[in-house]
C-alpha positions as a LaTeX table, in Angstrom:
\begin{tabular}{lrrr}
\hline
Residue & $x$ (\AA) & $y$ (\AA) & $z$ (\AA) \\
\hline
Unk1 & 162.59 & 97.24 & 212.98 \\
Unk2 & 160.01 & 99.85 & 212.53 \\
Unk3 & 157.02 & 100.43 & 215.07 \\
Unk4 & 154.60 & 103.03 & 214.11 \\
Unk5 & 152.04 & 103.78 & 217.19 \\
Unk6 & 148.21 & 103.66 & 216.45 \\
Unk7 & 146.58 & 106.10 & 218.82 \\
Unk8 & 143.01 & 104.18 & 219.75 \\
Unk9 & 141.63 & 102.91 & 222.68 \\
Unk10 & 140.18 & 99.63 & 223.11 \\
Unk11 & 136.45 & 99.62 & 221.81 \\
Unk12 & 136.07 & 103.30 & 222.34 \\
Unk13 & 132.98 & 102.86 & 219.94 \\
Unk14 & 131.95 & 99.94 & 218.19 \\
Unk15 & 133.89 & 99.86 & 215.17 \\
Unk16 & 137.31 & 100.05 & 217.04 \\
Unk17 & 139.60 & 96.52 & 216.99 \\
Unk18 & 139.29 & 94.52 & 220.47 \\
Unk19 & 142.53 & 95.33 & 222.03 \\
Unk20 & 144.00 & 92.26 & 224.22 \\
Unk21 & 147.30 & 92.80 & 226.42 \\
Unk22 & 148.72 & 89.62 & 227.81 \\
Unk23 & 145.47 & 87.32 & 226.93 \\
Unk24 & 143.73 & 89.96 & 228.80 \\
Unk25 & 140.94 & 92.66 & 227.14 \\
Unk26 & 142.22 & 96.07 & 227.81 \\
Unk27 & 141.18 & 99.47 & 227.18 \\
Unk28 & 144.93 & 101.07 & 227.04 \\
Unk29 & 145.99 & 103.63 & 224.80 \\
Unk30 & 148.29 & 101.58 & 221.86 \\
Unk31 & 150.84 & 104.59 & 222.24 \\
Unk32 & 150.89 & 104.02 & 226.18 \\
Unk33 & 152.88 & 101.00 & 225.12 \\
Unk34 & 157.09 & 101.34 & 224.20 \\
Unk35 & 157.74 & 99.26 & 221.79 \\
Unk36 & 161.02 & 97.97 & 223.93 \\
Unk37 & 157.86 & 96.50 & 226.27 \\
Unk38 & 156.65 & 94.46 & 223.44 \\
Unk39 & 157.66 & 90.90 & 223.02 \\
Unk40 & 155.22 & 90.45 & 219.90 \\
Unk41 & 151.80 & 91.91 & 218.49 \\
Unk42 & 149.18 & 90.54 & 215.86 \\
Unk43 & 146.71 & 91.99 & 214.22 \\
Unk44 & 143.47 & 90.10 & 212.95 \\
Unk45 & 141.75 & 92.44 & 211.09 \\
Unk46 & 138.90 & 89.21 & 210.49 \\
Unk47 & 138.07 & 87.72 & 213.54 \\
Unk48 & 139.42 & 84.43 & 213.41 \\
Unk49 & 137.43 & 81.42 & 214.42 \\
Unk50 & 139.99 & 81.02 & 217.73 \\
Unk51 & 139.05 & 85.24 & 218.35 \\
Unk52 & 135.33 & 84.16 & 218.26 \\
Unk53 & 135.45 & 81.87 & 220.35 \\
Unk54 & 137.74 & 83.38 & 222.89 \\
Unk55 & 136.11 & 86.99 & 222.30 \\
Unk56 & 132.57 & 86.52 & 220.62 \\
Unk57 & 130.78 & 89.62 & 219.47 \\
Unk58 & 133.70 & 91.86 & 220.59 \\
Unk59 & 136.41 & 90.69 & 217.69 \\
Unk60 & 133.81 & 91.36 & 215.15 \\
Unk61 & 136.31 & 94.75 & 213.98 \\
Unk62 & 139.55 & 92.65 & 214.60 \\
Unk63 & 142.12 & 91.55 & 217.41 \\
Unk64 & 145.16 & 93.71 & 218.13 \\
Unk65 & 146.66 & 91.37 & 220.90 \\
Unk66 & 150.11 & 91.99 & 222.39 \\
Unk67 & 152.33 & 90.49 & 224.89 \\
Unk68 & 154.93 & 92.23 & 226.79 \\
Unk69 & 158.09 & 90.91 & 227.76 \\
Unk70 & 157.34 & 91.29 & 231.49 \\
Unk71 & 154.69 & 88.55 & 231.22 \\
Unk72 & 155.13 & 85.37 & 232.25 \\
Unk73 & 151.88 & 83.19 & 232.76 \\
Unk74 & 152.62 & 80.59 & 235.57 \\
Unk75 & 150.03 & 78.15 & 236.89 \\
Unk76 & 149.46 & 80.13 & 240.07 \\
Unk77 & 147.84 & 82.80 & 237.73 \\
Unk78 & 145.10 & 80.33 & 236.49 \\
Unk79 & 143.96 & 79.48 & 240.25 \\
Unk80 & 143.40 & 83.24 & 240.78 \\
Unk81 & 139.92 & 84.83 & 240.63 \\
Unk82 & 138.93 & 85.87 & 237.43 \\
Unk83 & 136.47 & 89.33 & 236.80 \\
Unk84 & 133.26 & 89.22 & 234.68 \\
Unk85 & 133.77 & 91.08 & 231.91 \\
Unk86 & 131.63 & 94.71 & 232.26 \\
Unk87 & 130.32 & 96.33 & 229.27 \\
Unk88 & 129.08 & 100.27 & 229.93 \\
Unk89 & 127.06 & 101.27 & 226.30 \\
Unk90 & 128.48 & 98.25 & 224.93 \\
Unk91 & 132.18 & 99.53 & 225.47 \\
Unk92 & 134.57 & 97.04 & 227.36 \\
Unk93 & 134.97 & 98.65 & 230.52 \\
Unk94 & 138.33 & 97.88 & 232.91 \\
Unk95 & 137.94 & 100.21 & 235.06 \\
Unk96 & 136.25 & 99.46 & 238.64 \\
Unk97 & 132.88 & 99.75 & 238.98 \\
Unk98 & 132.95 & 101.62 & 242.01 \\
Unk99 & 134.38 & 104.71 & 239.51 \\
Unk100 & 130.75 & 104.15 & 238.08 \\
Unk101 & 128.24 & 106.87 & 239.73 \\
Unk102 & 125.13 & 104.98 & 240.02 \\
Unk103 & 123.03 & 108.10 & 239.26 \\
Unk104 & 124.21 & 108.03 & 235.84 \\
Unk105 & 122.51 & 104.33 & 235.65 \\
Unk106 & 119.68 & 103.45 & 233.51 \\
Unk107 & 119.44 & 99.96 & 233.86 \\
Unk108 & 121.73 & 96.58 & 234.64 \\
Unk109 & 121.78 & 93.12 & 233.29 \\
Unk110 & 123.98 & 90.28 & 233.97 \\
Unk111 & 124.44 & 86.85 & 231.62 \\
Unk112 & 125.99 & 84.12 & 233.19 \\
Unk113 & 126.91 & 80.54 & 231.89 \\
Unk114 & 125.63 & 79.75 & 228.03 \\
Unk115 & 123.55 & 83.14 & 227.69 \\
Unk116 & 127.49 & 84.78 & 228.19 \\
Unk117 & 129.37 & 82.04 & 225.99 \\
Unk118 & 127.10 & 82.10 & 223.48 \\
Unk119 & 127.53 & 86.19 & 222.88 \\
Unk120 & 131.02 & 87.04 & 224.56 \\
Unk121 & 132.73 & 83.22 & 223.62 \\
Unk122 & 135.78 & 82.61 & 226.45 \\
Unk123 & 135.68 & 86.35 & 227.47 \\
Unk124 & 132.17 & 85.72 & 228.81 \\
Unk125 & 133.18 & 82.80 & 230.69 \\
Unk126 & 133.01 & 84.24 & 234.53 \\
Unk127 & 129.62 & 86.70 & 233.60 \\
Unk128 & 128.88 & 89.69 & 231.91 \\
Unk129 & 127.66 & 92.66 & 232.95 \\
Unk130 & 126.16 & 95.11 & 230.58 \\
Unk131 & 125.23 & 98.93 & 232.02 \\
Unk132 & 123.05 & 101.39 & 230.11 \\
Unk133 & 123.89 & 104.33 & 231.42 \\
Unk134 & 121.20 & 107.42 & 230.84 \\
Unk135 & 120.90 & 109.41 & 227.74 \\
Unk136 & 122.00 & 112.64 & 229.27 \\
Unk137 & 125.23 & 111.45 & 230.97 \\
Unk138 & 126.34 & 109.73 & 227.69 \\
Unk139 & 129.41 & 111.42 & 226.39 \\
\hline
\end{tabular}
């Protein structure tokens, strides 16, 4: 077997695949990954109508989604708290929000219930949050 490492990060601009690790959007490097970590990987390069609805308007590029061996959903993961997802200049953003300096902020907006479903599908499911960060501090 053959693995050849693809060296993007999840949604760094628009036209970049939606990269899901373990059911989970992600903004990972691919080549962070070992392959011997990988139980399997697919590729939708068309969002399929089960990525739309799980991912909305993010799968429009595609779905790389993997799953490491070390996962192992159980039913005590379900019950836990789940994020909103945050989008910063439309990019999926994983990191915490504290890391965001709020001087760099040009305006908020959060979607909840259908207005999230109806543009983010599942992935929208517990909020959104979009930031618009300022011109200037763009990079």
């Amino acid at each position: 077997m053959t693995f050849c490492f693809i060296s993007v990060s999840a949604q760094i601009d628009n036209k970049d695949p939606l990269i899901v690790v373990n059911g989970r959007i992600s903004n990972i490097k691919l080549n962070s990954i070992s392959p011997n970590e990988i139980e399997s990987i697919s590729v939708s390069k068309l969002p399929s109508s089960k990525d739309k609805e799980a991912f909305g308007v993010l799968a429009e590029n595609g779905v790389i989604s993997i799953i490491t061996k070390d996962y192992i959903q159980t039913d005590s993961q379900k019950d836990l708290p789940s994020k909103p997802l945050v989008l910063v200049d439309g990019i999926v953003y994983t990191n915490s929000l504290d890391s965001i300096n709020v001087q760099e902020i040009e305006s908020m907006t959060v979607l909840k219930d259908y207005s999230a479903t109806k543009t983010y599908g599942n992935a929208g499911e517990n909020g959104v949050i979009l930031i618009k960060r300022k011109e200037q501090t763009k990079k």
